[in-house]
C-alpha positions in Angstrom: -9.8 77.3 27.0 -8.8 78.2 23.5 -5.1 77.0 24.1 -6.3 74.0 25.4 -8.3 73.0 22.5 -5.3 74.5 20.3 -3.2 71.9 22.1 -5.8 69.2 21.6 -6.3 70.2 17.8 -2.2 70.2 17.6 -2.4 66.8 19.1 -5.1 65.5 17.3 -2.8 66.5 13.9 0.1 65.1 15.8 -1.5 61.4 16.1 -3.1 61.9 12.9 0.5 62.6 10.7 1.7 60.2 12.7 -0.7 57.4 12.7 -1.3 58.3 8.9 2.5 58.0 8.6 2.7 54.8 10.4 -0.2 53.4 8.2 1.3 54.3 4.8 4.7 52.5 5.6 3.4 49.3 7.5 -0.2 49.2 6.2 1.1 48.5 2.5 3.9 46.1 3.8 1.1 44.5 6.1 -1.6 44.2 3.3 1.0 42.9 0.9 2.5 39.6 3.5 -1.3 39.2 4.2 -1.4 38.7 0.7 1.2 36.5 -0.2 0.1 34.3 2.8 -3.3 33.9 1.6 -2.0 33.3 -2.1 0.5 31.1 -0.6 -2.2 29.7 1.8 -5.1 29.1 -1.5 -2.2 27.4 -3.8 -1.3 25.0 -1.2 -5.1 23.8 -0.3 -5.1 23.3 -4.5 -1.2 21.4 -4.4 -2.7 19.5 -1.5 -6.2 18.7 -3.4 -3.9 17.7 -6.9 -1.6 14.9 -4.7 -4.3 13.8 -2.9 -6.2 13.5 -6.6 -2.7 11.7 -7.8 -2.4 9.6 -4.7 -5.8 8.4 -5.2 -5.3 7.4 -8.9 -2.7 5.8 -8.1 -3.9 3.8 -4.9 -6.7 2.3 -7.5 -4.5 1.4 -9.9 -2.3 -0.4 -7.1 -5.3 -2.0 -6.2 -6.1 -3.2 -9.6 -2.7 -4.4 -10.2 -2.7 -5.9 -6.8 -5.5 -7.3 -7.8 -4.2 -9.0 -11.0 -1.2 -10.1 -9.5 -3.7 -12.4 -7.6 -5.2 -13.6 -10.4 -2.3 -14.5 -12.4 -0.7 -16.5 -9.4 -4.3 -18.3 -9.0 -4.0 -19.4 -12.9 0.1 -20.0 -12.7 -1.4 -21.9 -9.4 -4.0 -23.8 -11.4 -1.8 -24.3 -14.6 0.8 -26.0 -11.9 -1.7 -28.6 -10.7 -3.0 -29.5 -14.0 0.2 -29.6 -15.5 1.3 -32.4 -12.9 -2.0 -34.4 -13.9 -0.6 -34.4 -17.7 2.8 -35.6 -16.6 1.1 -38.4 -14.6 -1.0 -38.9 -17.6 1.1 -39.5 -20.4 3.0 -42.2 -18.8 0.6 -44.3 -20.2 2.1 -43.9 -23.2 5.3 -44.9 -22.1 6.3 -49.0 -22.4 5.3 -50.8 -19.5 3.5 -48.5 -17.5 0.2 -48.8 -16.4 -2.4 -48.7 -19.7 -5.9 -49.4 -17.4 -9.3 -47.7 -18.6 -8.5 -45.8 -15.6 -5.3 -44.2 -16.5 -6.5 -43.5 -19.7 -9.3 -41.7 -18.3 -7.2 -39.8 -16.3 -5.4 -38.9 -19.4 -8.7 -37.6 -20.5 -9.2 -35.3 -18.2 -5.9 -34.3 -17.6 -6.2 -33.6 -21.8 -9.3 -31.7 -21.3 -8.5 -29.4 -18.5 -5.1 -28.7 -20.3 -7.1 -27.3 -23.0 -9.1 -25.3 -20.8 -5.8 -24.1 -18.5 -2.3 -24.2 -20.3 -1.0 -21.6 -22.7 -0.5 -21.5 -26.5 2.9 -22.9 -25.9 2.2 -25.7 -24.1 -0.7 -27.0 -26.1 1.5 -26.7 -29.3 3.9 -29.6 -28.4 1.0 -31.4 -26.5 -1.1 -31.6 -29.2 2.0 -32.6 -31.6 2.5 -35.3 -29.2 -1.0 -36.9 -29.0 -1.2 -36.7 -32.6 2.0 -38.8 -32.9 0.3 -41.4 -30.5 -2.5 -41.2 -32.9 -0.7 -41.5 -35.7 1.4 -44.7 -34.2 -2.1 -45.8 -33.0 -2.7 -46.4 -36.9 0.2 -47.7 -38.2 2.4 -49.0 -35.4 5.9 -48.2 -35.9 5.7 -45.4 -38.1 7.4 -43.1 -36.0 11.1 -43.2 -34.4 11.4 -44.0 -30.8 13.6 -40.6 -30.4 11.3 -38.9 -32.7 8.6 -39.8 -29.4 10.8 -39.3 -26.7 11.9 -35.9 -27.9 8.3 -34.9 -28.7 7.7 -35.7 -24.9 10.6 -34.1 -23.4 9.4 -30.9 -25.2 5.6 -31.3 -23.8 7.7 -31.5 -20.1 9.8 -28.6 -21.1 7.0 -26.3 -22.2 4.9 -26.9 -19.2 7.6 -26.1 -17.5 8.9 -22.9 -18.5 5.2 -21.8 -18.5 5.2 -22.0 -14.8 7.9 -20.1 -13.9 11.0 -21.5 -15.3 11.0 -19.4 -19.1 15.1 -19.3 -18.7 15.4 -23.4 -18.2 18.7 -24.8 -18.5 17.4 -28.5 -19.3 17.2 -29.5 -22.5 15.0 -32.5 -23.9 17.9 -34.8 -24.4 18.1 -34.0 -21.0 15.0 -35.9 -19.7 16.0 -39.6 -18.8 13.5 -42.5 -19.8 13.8 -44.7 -16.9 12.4 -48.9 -16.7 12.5 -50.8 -14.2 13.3 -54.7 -14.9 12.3 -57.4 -12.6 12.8 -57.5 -9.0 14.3 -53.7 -8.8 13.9 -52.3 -5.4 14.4 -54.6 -2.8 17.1 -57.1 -4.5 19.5 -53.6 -5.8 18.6 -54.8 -9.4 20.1 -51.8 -12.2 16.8 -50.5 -13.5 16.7 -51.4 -17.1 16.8 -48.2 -19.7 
């Protein structure tokens, strides 16, 4: 019986040099890639939790600037439409076109709504326009034809480039004042200029 439990205490040493063996060499190895995994693990759930941060910042701010875009192209949009009333307009300051109470209401509220509506840039030229009519209104004749007709092309111009065309090749001298004489249209008659 003694050898027996010799052989078992022998064994029991055996397993427990061994095991304790075993244990120092893979335990420390074991612990340390549990380690790094879990480090490794905990800084990518806080990489993951900064993009998602960053994505979201950024997905509001692509709203907002989406947001914008829409609002700028509604007032370009808006600036377009009233910007073709004031070029119908102003024709009633142009020799023989049509000078009714009508048209020059329109031109009034063409006028108005450009003050609401068009840029800086646009009402400049405008307003240096109207006050040439205003000023012609007074004293007929005391401003140049070309002096007018420039001062229009460069109302046409600036409404223009404020729409979408700032790099225009067209100049005012550009702009061609056209009248039509008697008859044009169905006889062929040259349009008087």
């Amino acid at each position: 019986m003694e050898l027996v439990g010799f052989i078992l205490l022998v064994a029991n040493v055996v397993v427990l040099v061994g095991g304790g063996a075993f244990l120092r060499i893979y335990l420390p190895s074991y612990l340390s890639e549990k380690g790094k995994n879990l480090a490794s693990k905990e800084d990518l759930q806080h990489l993951t939790r900064l993009v998602e941060g960053v994505r979201a910042e950024y997905a509001g701010e692509l709203e907002q600037l989406k947001a914008n875009l829409s609002s700028e192209g509604q007032v370009i949009e808006r600036r377009r439409r009233v910007y073709e009333d004031v070029c119908a307009s102003l024709r009633i300051f142009i020799s023989g076109h049509d000078n009714s109470q009508t048209a020059k209401d329109a031109f009034h509220s063409a006028y108005a709504a450009a003050w609401l509506w068009a840029s800086d840039s646009v009402l400049t030229p405008l307003n240096q326009f109207v006050g040439f009519q205003v000023q012609i209104a007074n004293a007929p004749g005391s401003i140049e034809q070309v002096v007018l007709k420039s001062a229009y092309a460069d109302v046409i111009l600036a409404m223009r480039e404020d729409v979408g065309f700032p790099s225009t090749g067209a100049a005012g001298s550009d702009y061609q004042f056209v009248q039509f004489g008697p008859g044009v249209g169905s006889t062929g008659t040259i349009p008087r200029l």
